[in-house]
C-alpha positions in Angstrom: -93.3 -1.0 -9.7 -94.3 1.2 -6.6 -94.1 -0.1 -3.1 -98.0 -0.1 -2.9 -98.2 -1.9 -6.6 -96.1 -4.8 -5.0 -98.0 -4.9 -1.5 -101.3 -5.3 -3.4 -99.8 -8.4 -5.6 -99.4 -10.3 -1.8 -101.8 -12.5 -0.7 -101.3 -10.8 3.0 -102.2 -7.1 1.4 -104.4 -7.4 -1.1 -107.6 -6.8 0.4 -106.9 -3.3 1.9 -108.0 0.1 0.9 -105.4 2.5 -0.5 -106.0 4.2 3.0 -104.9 1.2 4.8 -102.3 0.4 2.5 -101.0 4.8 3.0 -100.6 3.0 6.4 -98.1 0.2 6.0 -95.8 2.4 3.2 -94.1 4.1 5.8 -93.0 0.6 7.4 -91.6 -0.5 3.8 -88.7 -0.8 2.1 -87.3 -1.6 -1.4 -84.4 -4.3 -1.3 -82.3 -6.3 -3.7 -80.8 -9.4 -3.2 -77.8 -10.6 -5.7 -77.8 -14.5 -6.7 -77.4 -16.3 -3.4 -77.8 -13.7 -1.6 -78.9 -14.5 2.2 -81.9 -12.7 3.6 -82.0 -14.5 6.7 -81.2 -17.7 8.3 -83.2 -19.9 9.9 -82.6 -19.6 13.9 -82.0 -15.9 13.5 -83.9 -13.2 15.1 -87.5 -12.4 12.5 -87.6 -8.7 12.4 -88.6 -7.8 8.9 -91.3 -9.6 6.5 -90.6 -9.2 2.7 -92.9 -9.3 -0.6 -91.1 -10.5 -3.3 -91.3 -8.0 -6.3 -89.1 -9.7 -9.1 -87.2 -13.0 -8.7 -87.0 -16.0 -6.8 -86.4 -16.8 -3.2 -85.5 -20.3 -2.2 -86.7 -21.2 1.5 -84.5 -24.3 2.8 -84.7 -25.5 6.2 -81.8 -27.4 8.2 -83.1 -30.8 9.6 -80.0 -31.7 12.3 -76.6 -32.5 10.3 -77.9 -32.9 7.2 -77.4 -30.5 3.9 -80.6 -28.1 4.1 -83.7 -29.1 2.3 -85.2 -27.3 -0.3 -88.6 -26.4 0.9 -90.4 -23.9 -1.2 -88.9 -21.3 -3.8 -91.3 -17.9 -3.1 -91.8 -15.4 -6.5 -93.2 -12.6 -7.0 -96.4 -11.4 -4.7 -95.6 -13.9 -2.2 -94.4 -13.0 1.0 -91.6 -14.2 3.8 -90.3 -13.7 7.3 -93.5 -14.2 8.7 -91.8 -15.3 12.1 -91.6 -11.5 12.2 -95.0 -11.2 13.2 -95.1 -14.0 15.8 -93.6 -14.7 18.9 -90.6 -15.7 19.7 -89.6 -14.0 16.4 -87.1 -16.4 15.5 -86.9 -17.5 11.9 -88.1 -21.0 11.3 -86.2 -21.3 7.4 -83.3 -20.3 6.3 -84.3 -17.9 2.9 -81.8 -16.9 -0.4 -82.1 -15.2 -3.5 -81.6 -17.4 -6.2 -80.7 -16.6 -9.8 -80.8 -15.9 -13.1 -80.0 -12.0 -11.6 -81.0 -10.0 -9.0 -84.1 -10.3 -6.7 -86.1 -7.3 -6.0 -88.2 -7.1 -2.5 -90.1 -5.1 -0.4 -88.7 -5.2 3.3 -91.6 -4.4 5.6 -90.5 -3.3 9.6 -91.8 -6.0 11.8 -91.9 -4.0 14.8 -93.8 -1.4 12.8 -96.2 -4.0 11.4 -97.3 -5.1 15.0 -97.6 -2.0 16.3 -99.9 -1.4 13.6 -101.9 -4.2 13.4 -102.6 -3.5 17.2 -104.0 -0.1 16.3 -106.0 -1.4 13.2 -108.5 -3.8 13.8 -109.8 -3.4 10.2 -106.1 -3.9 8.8 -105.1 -6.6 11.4 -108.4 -8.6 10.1 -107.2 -9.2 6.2 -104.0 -9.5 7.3 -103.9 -12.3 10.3 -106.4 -14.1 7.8 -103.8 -13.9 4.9 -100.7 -15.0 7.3 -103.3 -18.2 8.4 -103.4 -18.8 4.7 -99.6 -18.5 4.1 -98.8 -20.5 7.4 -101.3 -23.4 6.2 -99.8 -23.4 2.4 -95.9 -22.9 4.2 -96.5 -26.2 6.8 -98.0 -28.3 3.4 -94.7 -27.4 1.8 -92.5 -28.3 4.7 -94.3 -31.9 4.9 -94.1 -32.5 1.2 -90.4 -31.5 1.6 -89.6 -33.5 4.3 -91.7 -36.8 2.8 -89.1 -36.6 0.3 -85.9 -35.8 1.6 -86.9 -39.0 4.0 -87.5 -41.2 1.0 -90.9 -41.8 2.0 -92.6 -40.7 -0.5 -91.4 -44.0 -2.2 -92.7 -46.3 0.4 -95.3 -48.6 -0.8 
């Protein structure tokens, strides 16, 4: 699959033209991450977003001393790394390839993405709207982990 065919599978891409999309290639990427492979750790400076092309990523956040929790597993067409986008740029989840085989990504350039989204009112539009999406859908995950690492999903 070419670079464009993955960026058009993600929610965050999907509405652009193939002029806008000529745009971000240049700012792209392919990757591959082995089984439990890290792509980046939660606390760690967010300087690249990735689309997911084949596999699975598992995103696990660390909640004080505890063993990380499991908070979403990300396939193909979604992205990650949005903290990339946003100040401060520090990664709020920790994020690793997970198995059977390898995990094939796009890497997109944060800096690159900004920069372009600054000059591109048209792009920036889909794209801000599809990160609100995926920042909506990513915060419901975190509470639904978090309910249950706690137990309280239990409670009466």
């Amino acid at each position: 699959m070419t670079i464009a065919q993955v960026l058009r599978r993600c929610h965050l891409f999907a509405g652009l033209k193939d002029e806008q999309i000529a745009e971000v290639l240049p700012l792209c990427t392919q990757t591959t991450a082995l089984d439990g492979g890290i792509l980046f750790k939660q606390g760690g400076p967010a300087t690249s977003l990735y689309v997911v092309e084949t596999g699975t990523v598992v995103l696990e956040m660390s909640v004080f001393l505890t063993h990380p929790v499991l908070v979403a597993r990300v396939g193909p067409g979604e992205a990650l790394g949005w903290s990339a986008l946003l100040e401060p740029r520090v990664m709020t989840l920790s994020a690793k390839a997970m198995g059977p085989g390898p995990c094939s990504l796009v890497k997109v350039e944060g800096a690159g993405l900004r920069s372009l989204l600054e000059r591109r009112g048209d792009i920036a539009c889909l794209v801000w709207r599809g990160l609100a999406e995926l920042l909506a859908h990513r915060l419901t995950q975190t509470r639904q982990a978090l309910v249950h690492q706690r137990g309280w999903a239990d409670a009466p």
